[in-house]
N, C-alpha and C positions, 0 to 999 in steps of 0.2 A: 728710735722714734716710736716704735711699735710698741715698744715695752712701755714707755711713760703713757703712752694714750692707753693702752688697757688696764694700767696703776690707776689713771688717771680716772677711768668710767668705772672702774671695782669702789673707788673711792665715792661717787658720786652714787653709783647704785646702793651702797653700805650708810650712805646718807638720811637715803629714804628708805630705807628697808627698816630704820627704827620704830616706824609708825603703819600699824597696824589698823582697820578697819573692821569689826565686827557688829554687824548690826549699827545699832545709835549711840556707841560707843567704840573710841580711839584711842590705840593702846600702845605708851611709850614703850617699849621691851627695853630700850636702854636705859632709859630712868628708872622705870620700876613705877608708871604711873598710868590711871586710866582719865582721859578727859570727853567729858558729855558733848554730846553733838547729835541727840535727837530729834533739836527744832530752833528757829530761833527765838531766841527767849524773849520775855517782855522786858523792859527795861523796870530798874526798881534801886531802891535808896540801897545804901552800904549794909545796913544794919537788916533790911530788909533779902537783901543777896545773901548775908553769912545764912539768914534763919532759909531762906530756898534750899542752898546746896545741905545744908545739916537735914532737911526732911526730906531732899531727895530719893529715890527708888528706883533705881536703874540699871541692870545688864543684872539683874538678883544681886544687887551690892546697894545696901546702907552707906557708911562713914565716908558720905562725900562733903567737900568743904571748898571754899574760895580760894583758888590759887596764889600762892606767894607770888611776885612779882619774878621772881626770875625760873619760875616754871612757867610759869605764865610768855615769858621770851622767847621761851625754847620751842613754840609752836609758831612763831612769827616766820612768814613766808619773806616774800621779793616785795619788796618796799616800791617797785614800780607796778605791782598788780594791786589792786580793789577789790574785796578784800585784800591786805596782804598777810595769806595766813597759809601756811603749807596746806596740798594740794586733797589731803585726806581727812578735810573738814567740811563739809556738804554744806550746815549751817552757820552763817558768819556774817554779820551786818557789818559794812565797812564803818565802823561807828569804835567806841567806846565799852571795855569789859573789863569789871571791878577785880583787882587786888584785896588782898586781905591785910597788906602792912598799911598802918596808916603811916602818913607824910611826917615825918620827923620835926617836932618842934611844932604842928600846927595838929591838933589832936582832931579839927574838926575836918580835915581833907584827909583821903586814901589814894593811893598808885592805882592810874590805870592804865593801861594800853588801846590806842586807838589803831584797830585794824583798816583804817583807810592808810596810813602811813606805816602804823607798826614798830612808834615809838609812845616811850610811857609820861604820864603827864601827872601832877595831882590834879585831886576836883574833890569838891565841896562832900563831903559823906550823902547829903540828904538832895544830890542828885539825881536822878534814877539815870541809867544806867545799864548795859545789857550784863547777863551774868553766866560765864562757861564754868560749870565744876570740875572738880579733880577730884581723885582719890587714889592712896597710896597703897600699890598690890601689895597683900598682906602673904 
């Protein structure tokens, strides 16, 4: 019984040991990814979000861009907290944060994820919208 409970809390501590905190930037080590989190952002249309994270300036790193939809998942916390966004995110409006895949078949809707629940929905591109960047350690 000892052994599975300490499996059990290695397993749970290795959970959250992937997500790193430096300064206004959080950093997957097991993806290979960094995501913004120096303020909450203003909400803004799809096209207007791609052109934020592409001129972003952040932790001394350029080539930030809109998260794909399923890196985007991989920071979604416990769907019974508000935000629900794992615990190494400071700024997070239990709201609505844009994907970069548009919706399949309807060119004018994008994926998004709403961090009050922390599942993805489309919506209209000309939205606004809050917006988390990513960028892929080089």
């Amino acid at each position: 019984m000892v052994k599975k409970l300490s499996i059990l809390l290695l397993g749970v501590s290795l959970a959250h040991a992937q997500l790193l905190r430096e300064g206004s930037v959080v950093e997957d080590t097991q993806r290979g990814l960094q995501w913004q989190d120096d303020a909450l952002s203003a909400t803004m249309n799809h096209a207007a979000a791609q052109k934020y994270c592409k001129e972003l300036r952040l932790g001394n790193a350029a080539n930030w861009r809109l998260p794909l939809l399923e890196e985007l998942k991989t920071i979604v916390g416990n769907s019974g907290e508000s935000p629900a966004i794992k615990q190494e995110f400071l700024h997070t409006a239990p709201q609505g944060y844009w994907c970069l895949e548009t919706f399949e078949g309807y060119p004018g809707f994008a994926w998004m994820i709403h961090f009050r629940t922390g599942n993805a929905y489309k919506y209209a591109k000309s939205t606004p919208i809050h917006v988390r960047c990513v960028r892929t350690l080089e």
